[in-house]
Backbone bond lengths (Angstrom), bond angles and torsions (degrees), N, CA, C in turn:
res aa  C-N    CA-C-N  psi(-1)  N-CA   C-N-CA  omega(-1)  CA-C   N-CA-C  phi
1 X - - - 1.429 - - 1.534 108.88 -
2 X 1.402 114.45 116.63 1.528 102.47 163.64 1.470 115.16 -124.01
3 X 0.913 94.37 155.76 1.660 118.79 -158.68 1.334 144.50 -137.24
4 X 1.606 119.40 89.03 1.690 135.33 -161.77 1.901 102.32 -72.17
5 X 1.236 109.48 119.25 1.570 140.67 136.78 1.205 120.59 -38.25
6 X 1.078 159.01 67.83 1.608 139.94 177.71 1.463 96.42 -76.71
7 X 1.124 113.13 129.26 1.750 114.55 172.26 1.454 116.76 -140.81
8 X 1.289 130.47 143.58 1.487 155.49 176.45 1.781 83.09 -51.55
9 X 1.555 103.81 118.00 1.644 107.49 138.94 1.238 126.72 1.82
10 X 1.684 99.56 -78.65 1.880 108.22 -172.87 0.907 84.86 -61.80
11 X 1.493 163.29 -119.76 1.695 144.16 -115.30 1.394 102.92 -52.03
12 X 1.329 131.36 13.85 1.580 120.82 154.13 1.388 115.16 -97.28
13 X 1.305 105.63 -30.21 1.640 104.54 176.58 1.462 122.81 -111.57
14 X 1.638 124.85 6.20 1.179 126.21 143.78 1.377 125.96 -74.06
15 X 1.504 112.15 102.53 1.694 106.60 179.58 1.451 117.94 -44.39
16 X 1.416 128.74 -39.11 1.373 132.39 -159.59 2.111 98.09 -84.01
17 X 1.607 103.98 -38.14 1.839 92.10 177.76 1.633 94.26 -75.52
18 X 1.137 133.02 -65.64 1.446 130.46 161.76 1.697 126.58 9.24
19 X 1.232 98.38 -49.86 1.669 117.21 -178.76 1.440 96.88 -79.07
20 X 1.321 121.47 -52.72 1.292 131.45 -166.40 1.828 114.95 -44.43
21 X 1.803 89.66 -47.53 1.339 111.80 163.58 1.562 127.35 -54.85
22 X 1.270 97.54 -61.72 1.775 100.24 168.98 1.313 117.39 -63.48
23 X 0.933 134.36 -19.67 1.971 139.01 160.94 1.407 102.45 -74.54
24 X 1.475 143.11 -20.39 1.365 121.70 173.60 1.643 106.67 -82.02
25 X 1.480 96.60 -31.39 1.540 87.59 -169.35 1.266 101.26 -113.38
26 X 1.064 132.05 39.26 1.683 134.05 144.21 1.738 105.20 -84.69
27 X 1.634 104.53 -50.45 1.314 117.43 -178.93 2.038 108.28 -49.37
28 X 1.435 116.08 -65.32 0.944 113.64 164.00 1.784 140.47 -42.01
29 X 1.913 88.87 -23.22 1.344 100.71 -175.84 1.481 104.31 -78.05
30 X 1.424 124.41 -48.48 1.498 135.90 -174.80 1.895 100.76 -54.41
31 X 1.100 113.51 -33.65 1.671 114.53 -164.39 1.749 92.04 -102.76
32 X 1.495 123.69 38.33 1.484 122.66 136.84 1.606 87.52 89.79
33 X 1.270 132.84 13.68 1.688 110.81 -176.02 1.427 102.46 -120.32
34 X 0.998 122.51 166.71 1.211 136.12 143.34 1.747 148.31 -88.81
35 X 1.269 107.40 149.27 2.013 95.76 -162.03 1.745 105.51 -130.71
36 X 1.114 139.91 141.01 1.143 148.55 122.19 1.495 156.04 -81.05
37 X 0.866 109.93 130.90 2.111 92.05 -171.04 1.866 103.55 -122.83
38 X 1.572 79.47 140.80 1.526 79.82 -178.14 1.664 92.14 -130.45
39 X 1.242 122.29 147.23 1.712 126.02 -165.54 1.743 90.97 -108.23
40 X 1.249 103.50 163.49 1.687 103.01 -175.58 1.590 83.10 -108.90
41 X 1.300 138.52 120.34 0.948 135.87 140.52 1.689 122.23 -90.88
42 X 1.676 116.24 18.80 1.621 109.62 168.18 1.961 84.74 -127.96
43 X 1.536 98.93 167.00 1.827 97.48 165.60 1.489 107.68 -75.03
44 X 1.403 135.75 140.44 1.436 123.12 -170.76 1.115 113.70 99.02
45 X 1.604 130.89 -45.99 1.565 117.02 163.57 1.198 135.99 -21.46
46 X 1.350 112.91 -49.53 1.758 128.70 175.20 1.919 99.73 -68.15
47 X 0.300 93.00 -59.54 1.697 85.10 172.47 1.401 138.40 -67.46
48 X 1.330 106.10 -24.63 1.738 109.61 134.88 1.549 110.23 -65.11
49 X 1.210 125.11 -75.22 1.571 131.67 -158.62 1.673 108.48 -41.30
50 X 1.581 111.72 -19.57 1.526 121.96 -172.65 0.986 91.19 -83.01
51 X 1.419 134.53 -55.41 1.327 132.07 -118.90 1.567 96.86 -109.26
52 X 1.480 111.59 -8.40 1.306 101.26 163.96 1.740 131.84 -119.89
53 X 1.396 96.06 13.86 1.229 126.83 -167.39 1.957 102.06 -66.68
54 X 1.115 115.94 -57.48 1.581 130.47 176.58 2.001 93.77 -46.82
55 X 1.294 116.19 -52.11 1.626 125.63 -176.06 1.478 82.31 -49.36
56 X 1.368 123.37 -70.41 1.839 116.78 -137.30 1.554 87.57 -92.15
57 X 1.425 143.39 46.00 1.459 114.87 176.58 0.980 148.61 109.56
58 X 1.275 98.66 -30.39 2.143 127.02 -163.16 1.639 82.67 -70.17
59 X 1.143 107.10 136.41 1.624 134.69 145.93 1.550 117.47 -65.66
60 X 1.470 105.45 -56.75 1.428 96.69 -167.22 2.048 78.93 -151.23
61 X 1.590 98.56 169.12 2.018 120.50 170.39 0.957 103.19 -125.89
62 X 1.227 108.86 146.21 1.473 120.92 157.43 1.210 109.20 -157.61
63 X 1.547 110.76 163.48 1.929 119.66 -133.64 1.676 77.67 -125.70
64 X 1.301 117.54 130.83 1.495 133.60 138.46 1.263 133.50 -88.86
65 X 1.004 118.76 101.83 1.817 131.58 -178.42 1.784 104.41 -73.71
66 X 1.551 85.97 142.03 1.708 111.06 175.13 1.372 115.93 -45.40
């Protein structure tokens, strides 16, 4: 299973949402899948990054809030 993150900036530069991040996809990592995160740094990013995610592979998205 692999599996795209879209996440808000600040959960890249808050250490404590940050962690939060590396515990989903450690968790995912131990149960055989794989994870990526891509941060929207424009408005609209997350809606490309979805919308092409099924094209490159992605199993499943999921959205990280600020």
């Amino acid at each position: 299973m692999r599996i795209l993150i879209i996440a808000n900036p600040n959960v890249g530069i808050d250490k404590a949402k940050r962690a939060i991040l590396d515990k989903i996809a450690s968790c995912i990592h131990s149960s055989g899948g794989s994870t990526d995160i891509m941060y929207t740094v424009n408005p609209g990013l997350g809606k490309i990054h979805s919308a092409r995610a099924s094209l490159e592979g992605y199993s499943a998205v999921y959205a990280a809030g600020g």
